[in-house]
Backbone as a ProteinNet text record, in pm:
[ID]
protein_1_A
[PRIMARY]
XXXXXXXXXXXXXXXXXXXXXXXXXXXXXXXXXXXXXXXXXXXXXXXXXXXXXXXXXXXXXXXXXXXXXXXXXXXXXXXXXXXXXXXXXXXXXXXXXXXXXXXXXXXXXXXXXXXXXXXXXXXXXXXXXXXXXXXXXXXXXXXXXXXXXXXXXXXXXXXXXXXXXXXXXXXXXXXXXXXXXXXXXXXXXXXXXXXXXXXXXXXXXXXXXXXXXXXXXXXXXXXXXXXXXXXXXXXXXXXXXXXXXXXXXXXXXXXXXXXXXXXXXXXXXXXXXXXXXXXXXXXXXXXXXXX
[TERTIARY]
11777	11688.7	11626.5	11482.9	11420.5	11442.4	11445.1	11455.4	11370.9	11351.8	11211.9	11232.7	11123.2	11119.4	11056.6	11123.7	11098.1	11009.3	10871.9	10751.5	10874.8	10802.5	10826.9	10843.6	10951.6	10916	10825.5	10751.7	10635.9	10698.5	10572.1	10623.1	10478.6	10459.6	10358.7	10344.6	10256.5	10193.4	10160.6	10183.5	10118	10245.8	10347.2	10471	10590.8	10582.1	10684	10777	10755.4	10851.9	10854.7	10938	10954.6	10938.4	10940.9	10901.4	11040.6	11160.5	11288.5	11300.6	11210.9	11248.3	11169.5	11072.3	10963.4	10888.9	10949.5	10912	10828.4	10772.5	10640	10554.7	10540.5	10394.3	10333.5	10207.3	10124.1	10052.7	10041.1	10051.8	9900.1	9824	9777.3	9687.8	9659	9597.1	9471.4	9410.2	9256.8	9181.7	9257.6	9196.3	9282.8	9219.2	9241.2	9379	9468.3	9553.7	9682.9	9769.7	9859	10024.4	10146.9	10251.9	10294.7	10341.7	10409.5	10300.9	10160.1	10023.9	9977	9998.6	9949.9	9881	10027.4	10035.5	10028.6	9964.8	10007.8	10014.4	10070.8	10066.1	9877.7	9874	9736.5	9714.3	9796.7	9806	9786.3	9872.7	9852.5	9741.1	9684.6	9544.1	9461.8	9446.6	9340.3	9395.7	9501.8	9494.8	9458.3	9452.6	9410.8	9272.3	9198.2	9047.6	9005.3	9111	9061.5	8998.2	9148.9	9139.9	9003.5	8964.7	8871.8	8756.2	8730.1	8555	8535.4	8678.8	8603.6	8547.4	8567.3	8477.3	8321.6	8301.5	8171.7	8215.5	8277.7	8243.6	8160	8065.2	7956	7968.3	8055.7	8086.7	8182.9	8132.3	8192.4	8358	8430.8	8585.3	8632.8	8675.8	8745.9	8858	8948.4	9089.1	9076.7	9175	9202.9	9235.8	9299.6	9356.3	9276.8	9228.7	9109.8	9021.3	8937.1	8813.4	8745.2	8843.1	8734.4	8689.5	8636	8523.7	8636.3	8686.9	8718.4	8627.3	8680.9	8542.6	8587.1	8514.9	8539.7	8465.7	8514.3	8424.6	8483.6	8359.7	8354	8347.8	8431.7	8398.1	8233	8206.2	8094.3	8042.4	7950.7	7931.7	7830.5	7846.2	7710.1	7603.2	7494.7	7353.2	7358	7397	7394.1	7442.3	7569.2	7628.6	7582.5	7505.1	7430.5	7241.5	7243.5	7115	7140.3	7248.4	7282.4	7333.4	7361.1	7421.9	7273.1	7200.5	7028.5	6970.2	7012.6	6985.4	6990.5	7122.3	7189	7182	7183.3	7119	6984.5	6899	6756.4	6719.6	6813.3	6832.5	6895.5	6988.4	7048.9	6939.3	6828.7	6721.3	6623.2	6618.6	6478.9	6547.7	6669	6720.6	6686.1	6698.2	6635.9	6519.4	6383.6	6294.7	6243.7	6313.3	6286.5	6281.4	6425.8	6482.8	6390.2	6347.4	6260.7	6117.9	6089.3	5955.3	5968.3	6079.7	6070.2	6094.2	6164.7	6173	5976.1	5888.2	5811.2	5726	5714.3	5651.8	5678.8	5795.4	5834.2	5787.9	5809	5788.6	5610.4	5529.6	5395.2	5361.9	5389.5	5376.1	5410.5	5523.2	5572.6	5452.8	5421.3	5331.5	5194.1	5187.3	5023.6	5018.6	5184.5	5186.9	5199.6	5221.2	5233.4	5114.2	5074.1	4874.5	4799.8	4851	4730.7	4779.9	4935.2	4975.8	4922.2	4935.5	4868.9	4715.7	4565.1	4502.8	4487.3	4559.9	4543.2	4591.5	4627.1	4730	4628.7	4560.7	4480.1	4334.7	4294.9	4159.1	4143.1	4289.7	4265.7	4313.6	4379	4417.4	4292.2	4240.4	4132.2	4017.3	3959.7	3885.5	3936	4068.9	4170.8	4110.2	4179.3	4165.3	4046.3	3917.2	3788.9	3726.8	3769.5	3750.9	3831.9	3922.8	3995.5	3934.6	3881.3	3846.6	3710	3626.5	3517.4	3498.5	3582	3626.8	3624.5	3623.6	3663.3	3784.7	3873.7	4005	4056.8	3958.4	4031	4022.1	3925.6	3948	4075.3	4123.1	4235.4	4355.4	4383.4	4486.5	4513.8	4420.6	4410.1	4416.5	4315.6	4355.2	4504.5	4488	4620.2	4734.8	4798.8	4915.4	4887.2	4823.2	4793.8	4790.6	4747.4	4839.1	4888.2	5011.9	5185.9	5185.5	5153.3	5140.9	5106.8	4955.2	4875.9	5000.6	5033.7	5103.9	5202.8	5306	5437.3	5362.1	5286.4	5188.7	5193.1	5116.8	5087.9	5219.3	5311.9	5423	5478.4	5443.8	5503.1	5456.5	5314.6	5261	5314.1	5420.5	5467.5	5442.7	5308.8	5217	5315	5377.4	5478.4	5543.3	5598.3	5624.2	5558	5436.4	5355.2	5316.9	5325.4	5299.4	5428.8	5551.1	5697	5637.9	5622.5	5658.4	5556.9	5424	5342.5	5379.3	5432.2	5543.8	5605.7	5681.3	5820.2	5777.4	5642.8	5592.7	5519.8	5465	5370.9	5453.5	5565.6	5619.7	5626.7	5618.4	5587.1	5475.1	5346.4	5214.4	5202.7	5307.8	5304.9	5413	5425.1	5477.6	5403.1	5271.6	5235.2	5259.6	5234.9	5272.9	5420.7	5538	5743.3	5697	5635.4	5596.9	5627.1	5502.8	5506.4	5599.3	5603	5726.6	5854	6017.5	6064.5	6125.3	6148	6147.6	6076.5	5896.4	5842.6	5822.4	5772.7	5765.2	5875.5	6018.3	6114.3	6183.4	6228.3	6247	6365.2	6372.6	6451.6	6561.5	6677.9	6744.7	6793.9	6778.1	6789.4	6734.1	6690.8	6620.8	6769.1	6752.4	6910.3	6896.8	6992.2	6937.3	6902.8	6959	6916.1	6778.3	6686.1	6566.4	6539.4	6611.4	6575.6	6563	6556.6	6539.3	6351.6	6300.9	6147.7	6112.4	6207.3	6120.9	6265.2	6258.2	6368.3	6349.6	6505.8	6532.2	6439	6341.9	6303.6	6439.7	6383.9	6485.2	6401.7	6466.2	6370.1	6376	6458.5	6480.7	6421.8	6433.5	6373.3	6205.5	6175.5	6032.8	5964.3	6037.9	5993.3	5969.6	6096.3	6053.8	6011.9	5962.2	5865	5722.4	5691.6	5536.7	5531.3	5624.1	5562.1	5599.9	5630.8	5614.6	5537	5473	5339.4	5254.8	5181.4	5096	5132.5	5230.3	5310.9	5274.4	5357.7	5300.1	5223.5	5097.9	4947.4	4934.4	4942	4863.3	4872.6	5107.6	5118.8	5076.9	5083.1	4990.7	4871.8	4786.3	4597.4	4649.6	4750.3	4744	4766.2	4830	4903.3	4820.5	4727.3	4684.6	4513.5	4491.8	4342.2	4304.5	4327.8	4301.5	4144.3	4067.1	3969.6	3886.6	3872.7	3861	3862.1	3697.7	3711.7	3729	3770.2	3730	3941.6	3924.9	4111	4143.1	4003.9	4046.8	4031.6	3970	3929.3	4060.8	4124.3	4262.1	4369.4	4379.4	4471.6	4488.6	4326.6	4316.7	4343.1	4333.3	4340.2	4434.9	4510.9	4660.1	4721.3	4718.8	4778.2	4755.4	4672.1	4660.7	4688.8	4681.6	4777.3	4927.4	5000	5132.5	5136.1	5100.9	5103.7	5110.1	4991.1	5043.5	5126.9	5134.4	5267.7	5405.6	5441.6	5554.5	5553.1	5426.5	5416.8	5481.6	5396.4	5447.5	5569.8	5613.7	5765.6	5840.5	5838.1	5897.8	5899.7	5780.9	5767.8	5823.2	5868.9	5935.9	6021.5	6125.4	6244.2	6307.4	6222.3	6256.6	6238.7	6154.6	6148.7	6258.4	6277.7	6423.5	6542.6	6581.2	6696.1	6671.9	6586.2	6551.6	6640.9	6521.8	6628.3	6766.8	6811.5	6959.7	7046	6969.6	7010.8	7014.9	6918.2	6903	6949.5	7024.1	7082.9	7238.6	7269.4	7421	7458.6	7612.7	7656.8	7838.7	7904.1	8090.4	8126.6	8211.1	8328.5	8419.9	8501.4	8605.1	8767.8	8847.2	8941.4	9028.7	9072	9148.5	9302.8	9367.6	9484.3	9567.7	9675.5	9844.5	9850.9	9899.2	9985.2	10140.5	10202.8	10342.3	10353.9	10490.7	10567.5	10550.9	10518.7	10450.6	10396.6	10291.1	10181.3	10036.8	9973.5	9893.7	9733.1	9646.1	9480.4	9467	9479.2	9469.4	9336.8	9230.1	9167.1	9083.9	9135.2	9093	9228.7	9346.7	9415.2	9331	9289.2	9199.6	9099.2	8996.9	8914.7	8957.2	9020.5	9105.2	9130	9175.2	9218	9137.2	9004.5	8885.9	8873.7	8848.6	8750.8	8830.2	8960	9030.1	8991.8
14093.6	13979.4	13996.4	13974.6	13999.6	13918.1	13896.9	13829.4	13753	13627.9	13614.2	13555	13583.5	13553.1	13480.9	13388.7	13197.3	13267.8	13081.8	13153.6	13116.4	13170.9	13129.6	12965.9	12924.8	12801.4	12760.6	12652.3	12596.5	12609.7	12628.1	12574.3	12536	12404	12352.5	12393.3	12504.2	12575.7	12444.3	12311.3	12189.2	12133.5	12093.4	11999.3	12078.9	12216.3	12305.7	12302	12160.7	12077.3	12162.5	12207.2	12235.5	12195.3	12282.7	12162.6	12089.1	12131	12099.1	11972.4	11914.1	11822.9	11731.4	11758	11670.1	11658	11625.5	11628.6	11586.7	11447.3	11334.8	11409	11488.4	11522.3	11582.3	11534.3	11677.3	11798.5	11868.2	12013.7	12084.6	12163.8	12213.5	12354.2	12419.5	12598.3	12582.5	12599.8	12514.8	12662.3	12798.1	12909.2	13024.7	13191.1	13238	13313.8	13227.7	13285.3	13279	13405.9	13416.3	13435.1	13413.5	13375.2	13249.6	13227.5	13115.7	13051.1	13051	13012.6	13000.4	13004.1	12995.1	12782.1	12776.7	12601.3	12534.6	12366	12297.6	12152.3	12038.1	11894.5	11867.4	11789.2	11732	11608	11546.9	11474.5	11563.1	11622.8	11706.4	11776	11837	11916.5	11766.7	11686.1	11570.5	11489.2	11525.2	11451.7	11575.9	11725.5	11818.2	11840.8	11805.5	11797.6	11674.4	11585.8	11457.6	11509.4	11567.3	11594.3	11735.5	11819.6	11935	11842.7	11769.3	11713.1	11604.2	11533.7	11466.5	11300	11289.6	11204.6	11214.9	11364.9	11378.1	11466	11350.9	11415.9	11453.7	11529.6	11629.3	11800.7	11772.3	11892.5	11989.3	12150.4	12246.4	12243.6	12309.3	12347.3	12454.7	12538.9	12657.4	12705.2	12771.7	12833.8	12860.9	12856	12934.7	13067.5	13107.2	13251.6	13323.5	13275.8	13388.4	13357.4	13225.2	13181.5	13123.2	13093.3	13020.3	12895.8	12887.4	12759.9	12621.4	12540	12434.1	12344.2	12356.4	12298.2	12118.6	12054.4	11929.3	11772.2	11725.8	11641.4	11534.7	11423.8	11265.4	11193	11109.4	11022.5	10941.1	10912.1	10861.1	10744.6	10694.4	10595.4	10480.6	10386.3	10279.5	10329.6	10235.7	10247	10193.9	10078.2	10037.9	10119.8	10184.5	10246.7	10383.6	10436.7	10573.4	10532.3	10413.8	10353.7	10334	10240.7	10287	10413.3	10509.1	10615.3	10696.6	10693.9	10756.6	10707.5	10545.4	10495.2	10528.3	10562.3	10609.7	10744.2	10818.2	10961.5	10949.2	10843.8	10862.9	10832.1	10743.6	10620	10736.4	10854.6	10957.6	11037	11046.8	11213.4	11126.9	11074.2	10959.1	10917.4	10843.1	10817.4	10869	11041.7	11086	11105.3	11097.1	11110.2	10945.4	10870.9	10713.6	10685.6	10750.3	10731.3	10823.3	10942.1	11033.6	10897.4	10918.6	10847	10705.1	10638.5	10521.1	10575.5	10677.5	10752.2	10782	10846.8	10895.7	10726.1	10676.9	10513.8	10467.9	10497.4	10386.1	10456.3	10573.7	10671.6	10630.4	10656.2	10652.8	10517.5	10390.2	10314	10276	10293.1	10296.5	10345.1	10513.6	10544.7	10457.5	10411.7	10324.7	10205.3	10141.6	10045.7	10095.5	10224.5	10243.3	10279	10364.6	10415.7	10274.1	10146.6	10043.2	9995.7	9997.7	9934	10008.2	10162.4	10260.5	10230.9	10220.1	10156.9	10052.8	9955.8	9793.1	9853.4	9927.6	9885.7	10020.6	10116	10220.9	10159.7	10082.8	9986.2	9888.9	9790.5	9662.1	9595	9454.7	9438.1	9336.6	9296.9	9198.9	9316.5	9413.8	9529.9	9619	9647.6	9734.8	9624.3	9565.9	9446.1	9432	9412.1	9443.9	9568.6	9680.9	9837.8	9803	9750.4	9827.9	9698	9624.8	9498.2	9563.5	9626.6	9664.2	9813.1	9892.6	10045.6	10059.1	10125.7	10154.3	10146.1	10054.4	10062.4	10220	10301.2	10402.6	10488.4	10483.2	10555.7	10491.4	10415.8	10329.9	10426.8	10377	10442.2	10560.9	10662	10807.4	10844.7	10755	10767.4	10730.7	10596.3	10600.2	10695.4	10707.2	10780.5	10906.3	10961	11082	11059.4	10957	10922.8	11002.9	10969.7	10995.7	11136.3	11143.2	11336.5	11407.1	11381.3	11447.8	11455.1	11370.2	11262.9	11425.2	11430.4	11560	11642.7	11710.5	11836.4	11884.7	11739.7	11791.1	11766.5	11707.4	11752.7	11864.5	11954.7	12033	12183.2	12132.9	12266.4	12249.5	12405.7	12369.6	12478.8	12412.9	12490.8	12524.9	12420	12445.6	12631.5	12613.4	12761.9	12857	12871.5	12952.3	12979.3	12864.1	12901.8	12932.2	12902.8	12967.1	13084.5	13145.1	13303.8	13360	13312	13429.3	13384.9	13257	13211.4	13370.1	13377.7	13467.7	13629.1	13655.6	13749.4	13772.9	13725.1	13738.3	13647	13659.8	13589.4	13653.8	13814.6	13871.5	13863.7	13796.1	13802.2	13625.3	13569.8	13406.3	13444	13496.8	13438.6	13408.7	13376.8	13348.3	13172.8	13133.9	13004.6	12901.2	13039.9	12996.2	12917.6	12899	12778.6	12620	12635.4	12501.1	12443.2	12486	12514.8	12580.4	12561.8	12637.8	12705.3	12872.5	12930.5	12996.9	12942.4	13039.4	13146	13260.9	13395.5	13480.4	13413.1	13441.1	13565	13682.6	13769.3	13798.7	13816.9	13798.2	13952.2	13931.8	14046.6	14097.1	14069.4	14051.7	13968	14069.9	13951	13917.4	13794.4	13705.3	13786.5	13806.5	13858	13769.7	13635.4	13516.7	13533.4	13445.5	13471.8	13316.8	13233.3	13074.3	13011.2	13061.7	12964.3	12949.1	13022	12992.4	12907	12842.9	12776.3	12658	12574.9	12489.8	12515.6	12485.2	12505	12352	12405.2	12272.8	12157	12030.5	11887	11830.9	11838.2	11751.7	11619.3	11574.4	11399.7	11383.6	11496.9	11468.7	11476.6	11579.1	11584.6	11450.4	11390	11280.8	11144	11170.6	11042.3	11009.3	11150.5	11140.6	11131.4	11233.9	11192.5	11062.9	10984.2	10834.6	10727.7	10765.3	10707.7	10698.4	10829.3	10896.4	10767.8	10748.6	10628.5	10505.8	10467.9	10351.5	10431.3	10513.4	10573.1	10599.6	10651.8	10665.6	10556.1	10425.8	10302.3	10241.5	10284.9	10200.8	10322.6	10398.9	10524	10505.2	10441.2	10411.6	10290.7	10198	10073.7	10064.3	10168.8	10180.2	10260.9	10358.3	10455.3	10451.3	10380.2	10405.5	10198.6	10137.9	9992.7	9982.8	10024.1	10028.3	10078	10133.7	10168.8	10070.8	10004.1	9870.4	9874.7	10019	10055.4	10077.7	10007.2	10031.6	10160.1	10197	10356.9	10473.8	10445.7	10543.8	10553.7	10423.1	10426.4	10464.5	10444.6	10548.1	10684.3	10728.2	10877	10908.2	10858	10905	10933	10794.6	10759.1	10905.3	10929	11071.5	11167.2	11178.6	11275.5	11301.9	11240.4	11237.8	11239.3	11180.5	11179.1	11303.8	11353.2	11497.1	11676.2	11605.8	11685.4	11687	11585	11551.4	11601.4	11558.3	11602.1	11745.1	11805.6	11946	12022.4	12011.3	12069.3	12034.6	11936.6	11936	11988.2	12013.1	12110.5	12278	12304.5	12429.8	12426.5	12374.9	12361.7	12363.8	12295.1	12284.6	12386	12467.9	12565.9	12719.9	12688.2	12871.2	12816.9	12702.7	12698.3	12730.1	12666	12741.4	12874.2	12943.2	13069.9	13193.3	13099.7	13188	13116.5	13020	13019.7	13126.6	13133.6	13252.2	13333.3	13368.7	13553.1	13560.6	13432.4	13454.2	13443	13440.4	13435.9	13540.5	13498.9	13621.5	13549.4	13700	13688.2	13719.2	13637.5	13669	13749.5	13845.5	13872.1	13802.1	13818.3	13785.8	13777.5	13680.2	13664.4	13704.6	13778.6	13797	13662	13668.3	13633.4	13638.4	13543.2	13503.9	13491.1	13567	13584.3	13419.6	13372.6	13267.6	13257.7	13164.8	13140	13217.3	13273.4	13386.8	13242.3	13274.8	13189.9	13293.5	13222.9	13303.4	13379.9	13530.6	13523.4	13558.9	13495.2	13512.8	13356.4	13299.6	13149.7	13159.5	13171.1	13185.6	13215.9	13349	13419.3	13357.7	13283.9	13177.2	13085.4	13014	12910	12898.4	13027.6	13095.3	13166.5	13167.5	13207.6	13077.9	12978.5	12856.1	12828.1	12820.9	12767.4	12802.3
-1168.5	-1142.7	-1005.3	-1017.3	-848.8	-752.2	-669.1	-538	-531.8	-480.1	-482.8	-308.8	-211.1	-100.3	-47.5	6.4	64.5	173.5	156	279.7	415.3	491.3	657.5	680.1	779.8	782.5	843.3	872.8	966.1	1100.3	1169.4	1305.7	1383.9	1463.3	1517.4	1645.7	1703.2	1834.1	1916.3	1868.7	1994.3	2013.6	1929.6	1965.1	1931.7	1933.5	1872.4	1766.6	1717	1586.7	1486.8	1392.8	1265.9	1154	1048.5	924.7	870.5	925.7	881.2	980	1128.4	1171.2	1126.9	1068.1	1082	905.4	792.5	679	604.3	683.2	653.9	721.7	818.2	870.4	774.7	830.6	742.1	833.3	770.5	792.7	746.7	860.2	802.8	923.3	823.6	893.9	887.9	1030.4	1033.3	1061.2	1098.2	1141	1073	1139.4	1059.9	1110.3	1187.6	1256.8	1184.3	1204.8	1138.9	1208.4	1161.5	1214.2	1258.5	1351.6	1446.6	1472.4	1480.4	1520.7	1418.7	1266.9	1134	1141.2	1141.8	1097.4	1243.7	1240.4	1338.3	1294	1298.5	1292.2	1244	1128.3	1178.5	1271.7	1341.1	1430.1	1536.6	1603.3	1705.1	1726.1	1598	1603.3	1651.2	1582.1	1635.4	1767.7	1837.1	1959.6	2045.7	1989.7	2095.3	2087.6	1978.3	1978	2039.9	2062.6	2140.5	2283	2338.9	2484.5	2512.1	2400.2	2409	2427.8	2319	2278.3	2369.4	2446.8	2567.2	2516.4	2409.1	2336.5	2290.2	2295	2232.4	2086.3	1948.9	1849	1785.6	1828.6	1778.5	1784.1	1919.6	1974.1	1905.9	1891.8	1814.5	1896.6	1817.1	1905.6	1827.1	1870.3	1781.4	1846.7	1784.1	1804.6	1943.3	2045.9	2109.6	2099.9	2032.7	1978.8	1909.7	1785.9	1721.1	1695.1	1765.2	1772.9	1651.6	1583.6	1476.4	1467.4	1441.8	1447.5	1368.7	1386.9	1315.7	1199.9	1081.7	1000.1	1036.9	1090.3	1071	967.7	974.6	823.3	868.3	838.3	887.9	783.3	785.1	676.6	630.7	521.5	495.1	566	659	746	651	686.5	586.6	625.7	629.3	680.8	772	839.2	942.1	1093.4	1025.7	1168.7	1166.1	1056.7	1070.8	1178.2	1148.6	1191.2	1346.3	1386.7	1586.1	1632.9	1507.1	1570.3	1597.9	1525	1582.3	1694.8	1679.5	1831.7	1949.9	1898	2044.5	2070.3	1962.5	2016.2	2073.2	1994.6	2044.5	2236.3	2227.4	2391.3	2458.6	2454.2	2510.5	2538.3	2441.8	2461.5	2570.8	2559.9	2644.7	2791	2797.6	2919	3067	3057.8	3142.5	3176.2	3123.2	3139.8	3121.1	3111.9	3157.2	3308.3	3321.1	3478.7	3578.9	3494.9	3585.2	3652	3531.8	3537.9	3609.3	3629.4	3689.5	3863.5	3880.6	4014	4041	3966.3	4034.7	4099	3969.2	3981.2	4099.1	4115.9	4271.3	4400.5	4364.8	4469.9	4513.5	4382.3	4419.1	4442.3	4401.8	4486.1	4594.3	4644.9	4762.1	4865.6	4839.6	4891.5	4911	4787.2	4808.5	4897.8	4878.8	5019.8	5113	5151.1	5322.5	5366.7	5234.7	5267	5340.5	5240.2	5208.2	5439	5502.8	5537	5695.8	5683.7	5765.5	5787.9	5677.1	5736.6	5800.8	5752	5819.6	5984	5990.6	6082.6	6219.9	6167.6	6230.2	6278.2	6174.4	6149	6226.2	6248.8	6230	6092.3	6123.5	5957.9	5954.1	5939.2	5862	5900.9	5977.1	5885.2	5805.1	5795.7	5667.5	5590.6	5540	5443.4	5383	5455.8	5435.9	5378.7	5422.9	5374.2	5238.7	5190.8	5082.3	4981.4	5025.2	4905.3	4880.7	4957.8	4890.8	4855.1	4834.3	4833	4668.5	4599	4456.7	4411.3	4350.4	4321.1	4271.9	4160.1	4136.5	4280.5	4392	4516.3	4574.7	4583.4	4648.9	4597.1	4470.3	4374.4	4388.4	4429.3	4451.7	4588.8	4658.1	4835.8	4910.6	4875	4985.4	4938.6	4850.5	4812.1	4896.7	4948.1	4952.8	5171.3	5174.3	5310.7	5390.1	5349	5351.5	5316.1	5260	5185.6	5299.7	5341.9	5429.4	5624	5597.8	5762.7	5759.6	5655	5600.7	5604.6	5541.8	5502.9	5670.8	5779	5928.9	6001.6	6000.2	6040.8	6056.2	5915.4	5890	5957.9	6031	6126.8	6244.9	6231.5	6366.8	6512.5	6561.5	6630.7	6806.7	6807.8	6921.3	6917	6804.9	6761.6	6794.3	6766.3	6769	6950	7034.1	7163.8	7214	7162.8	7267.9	7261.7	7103.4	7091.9	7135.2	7193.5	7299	7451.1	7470.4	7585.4	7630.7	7534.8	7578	7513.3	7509.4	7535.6	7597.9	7671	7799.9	7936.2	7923.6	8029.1	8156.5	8152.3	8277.5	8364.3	8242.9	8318.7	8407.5	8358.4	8426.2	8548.3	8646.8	8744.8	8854.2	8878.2	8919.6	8931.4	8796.3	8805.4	8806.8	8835.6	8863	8959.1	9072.3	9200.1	9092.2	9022.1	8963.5	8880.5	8799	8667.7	8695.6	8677.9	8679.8	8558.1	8608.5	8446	8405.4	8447.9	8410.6	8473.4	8428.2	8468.1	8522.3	8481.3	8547.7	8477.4	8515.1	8458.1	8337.8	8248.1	8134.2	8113.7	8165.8	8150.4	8047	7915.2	7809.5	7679.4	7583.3	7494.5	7398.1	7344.7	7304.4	7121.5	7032.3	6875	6826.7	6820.1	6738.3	6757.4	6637.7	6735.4	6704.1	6682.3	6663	6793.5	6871.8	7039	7043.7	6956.6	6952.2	6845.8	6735.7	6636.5	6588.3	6550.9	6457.1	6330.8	6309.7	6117.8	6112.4	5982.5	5900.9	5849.6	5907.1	5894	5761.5	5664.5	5599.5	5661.4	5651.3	5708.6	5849.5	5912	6006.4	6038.9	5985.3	5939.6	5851	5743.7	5656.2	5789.4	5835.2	5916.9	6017.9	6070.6	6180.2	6149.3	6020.6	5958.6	5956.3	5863.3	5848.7	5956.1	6081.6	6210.1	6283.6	6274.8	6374.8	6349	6265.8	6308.9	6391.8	6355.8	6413.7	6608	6635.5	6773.1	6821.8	6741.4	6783.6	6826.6	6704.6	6759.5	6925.8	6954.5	7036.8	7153.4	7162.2	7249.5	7316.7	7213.2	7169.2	7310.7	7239.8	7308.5	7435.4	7505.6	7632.7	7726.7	7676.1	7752.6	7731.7	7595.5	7623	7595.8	7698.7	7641.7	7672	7800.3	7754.1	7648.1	7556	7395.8	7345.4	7286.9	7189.6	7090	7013.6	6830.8	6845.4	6754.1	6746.3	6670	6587	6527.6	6620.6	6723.9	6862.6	6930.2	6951.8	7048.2	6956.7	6821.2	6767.2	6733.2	6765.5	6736.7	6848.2	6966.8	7140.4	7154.7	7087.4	7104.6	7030.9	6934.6	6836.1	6920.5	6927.5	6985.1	7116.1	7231.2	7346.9	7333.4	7221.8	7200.4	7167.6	7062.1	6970.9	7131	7206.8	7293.4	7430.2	7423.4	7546.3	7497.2	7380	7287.2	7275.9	7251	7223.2	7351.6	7460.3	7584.1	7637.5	7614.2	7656.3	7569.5	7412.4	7319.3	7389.3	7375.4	7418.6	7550	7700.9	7803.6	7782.4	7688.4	7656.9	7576.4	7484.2	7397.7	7434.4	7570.4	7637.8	7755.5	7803.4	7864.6	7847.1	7652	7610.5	7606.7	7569.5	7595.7	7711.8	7803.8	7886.8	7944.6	7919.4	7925.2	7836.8	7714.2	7653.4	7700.8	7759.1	7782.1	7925.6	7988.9	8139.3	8129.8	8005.9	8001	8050.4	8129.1	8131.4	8126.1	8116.7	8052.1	8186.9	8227.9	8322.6	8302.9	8339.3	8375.4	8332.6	8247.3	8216.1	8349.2	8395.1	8489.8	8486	8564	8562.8	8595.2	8546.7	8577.7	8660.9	8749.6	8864.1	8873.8	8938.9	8952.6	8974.5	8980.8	9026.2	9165.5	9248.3	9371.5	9466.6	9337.6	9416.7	9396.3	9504.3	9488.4	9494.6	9485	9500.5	9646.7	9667	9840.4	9900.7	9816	9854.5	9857.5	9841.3	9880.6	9982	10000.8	10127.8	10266.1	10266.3	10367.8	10404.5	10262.3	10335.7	10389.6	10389	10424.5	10583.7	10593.6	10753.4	10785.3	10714.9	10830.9	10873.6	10766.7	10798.9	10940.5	10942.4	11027.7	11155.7
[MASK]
+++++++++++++++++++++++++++++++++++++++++++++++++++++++++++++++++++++++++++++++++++++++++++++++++++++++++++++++++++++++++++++++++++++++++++++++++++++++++++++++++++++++++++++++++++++++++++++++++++++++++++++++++++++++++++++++++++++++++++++++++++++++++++++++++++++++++++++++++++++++++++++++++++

């Protein structure tokens, strides 16, 4: 009579349980893996696809071990809950490009109030006010935003730069003028490797919020330095422009200064150890000259 040979018992790769401890479970081989990794709990398989899919059941999951794809199957839904489940996929594909679009909206108006707030304020506000009531609304809509743009765009030339670095190449031909200035024409015993002592890393934040200040400073500039000026757009262009280069030249002063602090460094000497009541003898000796 033949033998006949009993399968393998179960054994579950998630809770290590047996099929001899555990007789009500159910059981089942979701891949194409074979041995000790054959079978697992179908409980266990669905609390470990819980923790994989995250709560996005849409999402594929397959074996760890030999990669197969898990076939999964949903029960039949009504019409109603197949009808919010499109919803909500649909409200998921759109969301971002809702939120985009409500970001640019704010953004560009924002801009159009500071445009509208920059003339009043360059002009005059009851001639701002006047210019923009009889102006073309679609010129409005298109002008001011563009403001603020233009204010960053000129921030962003940074002409200071451009005079350190013929500064600190023609610095041998300025000593004529070290009398007035100090620093300049002063001889450089070394050029430093960095070469950032002639230009700054771009700030965005700092750049953003100096463009949309600058007017605010022209005006009070215009106001302080050119009061005779009866056109308030004359004393803010005066005004800009006197700030723009006062600022400039003290940049460039300050930035061929670090300069050569750079290039005047120099390393001391590691100082020796002093025995136990050895003192400096050479502040001794002065000491007993002075005397």
């Amino acid at each position: 009579m033949a033998c006949v040979e009993e399968p393998p018992e179960k054994h579950c790769w998630v809770c290590f349980a047996s099929e001899r401890e555990d007789r009500v479970a159910e059981w089942v081989s979701p891949c194409r893996c074979k041995g000790c990794t054959k079978w697992i709990h179908q409980s266990c398989l669905q609390r470990w696809l819980d923790e994989k899919q995250k709560g996005n059941s849409a999402g594929a999951v397959s074996c760890p071990q030999c990669g197969t794809e898990y076939r999964i199957v949903f029960p039949k839904m009504g019409p109603l809950v197949y009808f919010l489940q499109q919803v909500d996929r649909t409200l998921s594909r759109v969301s971002p490009f809702a939120a985009a679009g409500v970001v640019v909206g704010t953004v560009y108006w924002s801009a159009v109030t500071y445009g509208a707030v920059t003339v009043m304020q360059v002009v005059g506000h009851k001639k701002g006010l006047d210019v923009m009531e009889r102006a073309d609304p679609l010129f409005l809509l298109m002008g001011l935003p563009t403001i603020p743009v233009m204010l960053v765009l000129g921030k962003m030339i940074r002409w200071e730069d451009y005079v350190v670095r013929l500064w600190q190449k023609h610095s041998t031909k300025l000593q004529l003028l070290s009398g007035i200035l100090p620093g300049i024409g002063r001889p450089v015993p070394r050029v430093p490797v960095d070469g950032g002592y002639g230009s700054d890393h771009l700030s965005v934040s700092r750049t953003l919020c100096g463009a949309l200040v600058f007017p605010t400073i022209a005006n009070l500039a215009g106001r302080l330095m050119f009061r005779r000026v009866p056109s308030s757009l004359q004393r803010t262009i005066l005004g800009g422009i006197a700030f723009v280069l006062i600022k400039g030249m003290l940049k460039v002063y300050f930035k061929q200064q670090q300069y050569l602090i750079q290039a005047n460094r120099h390393i001391l000497n590691y100082p020796e150890r002093e025995g136990p009541g050895e003192g400096p003898q050479e502040d001794d000796n002065e000491d007993s000259g002075n005397e």
